[in-house]
C-alpha positions in Angstrom: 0.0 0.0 0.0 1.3 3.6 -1.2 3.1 5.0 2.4 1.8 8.2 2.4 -1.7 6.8 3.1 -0.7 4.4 6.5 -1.5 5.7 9.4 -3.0 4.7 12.9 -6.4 5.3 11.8 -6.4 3.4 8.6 -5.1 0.7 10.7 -7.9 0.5 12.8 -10.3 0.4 10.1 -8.2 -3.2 8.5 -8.5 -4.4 12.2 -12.2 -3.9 12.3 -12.5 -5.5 8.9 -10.7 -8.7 10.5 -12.7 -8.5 13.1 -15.7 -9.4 11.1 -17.0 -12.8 11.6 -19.7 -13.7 9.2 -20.6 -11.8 5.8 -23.4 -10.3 7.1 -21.3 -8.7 9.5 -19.3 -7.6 6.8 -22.2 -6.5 4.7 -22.9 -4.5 7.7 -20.1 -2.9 8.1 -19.7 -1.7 4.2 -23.3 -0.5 4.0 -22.6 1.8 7.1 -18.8 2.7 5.7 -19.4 2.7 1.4 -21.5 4.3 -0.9 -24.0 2.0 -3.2 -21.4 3.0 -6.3 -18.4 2.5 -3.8 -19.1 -1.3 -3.5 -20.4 -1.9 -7.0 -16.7 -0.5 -7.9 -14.9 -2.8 -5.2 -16.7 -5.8 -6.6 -16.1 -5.4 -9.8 -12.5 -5.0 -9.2 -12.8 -8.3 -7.4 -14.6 -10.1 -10.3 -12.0 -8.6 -12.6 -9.4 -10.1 -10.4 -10.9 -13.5 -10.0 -11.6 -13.5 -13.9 -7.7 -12.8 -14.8 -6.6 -15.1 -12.6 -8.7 -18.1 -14.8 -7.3 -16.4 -17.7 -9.5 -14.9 -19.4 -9.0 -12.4 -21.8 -9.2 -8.1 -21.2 -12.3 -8.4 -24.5 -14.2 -11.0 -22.8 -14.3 -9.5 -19.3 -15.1 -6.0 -20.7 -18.2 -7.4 -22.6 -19.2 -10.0 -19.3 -18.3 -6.6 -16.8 -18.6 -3.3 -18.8 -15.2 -2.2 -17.1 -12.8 0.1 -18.6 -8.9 -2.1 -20.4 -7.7 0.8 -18.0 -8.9 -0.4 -14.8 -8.5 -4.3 -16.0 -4.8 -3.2 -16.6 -4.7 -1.9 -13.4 -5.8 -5.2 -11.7 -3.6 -7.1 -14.0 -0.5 -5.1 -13.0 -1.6 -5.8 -9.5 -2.0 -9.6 -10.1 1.3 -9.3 -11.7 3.0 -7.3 -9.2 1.5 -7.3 -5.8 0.4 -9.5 -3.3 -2.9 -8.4 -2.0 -5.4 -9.7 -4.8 -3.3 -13.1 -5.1 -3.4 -13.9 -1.4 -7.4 -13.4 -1.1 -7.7 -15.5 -4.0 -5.7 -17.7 -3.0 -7.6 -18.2 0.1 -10.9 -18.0 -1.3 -10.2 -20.8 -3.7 -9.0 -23.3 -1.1 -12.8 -23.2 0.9 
C-alpha cells in the first residue's frame, strides 16, 4: 500500500474488517462505511481479479463486466505485481 496513506487510523479500520466474523457482518459494516457506487466498484474490481486469474482475456471480461482495459490493466498489474489480490484468491479458492 502507497506509504503516504498508512497511518494509525487506517489501521484501525483493517483491524475492524478482521474483526468481522460472518458476511453479514461484513455487509454491515460496508453498508454503514461505502456508498452504493463505492461497492459496486470494489466488486467489480474483485470479479475482474478472479476473472484474470482463470485467464480470461481483457475483450471478454469487458463485454461480461462493462469495465474500462484501464482499470483491467490496473488489476492485471496488480495480479502481476502485488500481493494483495493473489493472497485473497488464493484463500478464497482453497474453501
Amino acid at each position: 500500500m502507497r506509504k503516504n496513506i498508512r497511518d494509525e487510523n487506517l489501521d484501525k479500520l483493517f483491524e475492524a474488517i478482521l474483526s468481522l466474523e460472518t458476511v453479514d457482518e461484513c455487509y454491515a459494516l460496508f453498508d454503514d462505511l461505502c456508498t452504493v457506487n463505492e461497492l459496486i466498484a470494489l466488486k467489480q474490481r474483485f470479479l475482474v481479479a478472479r476473472m484474470l486469474s482463470e485467464g480470461m482475456i481483457y475483450s471478454e471480461i469487458v463485454e461480461k463486466t462493462g469495465v474500462s482495459t484501464a482499470t483491467i490493466s490496473r488489476i492485471n498489474r496488480c495480479l502481476n505485481y502485488g500481493e494483495g489480490y493473489v493472497t485473497a484468491l488464493e484463500r478464497i479458492n482453497k474453501k
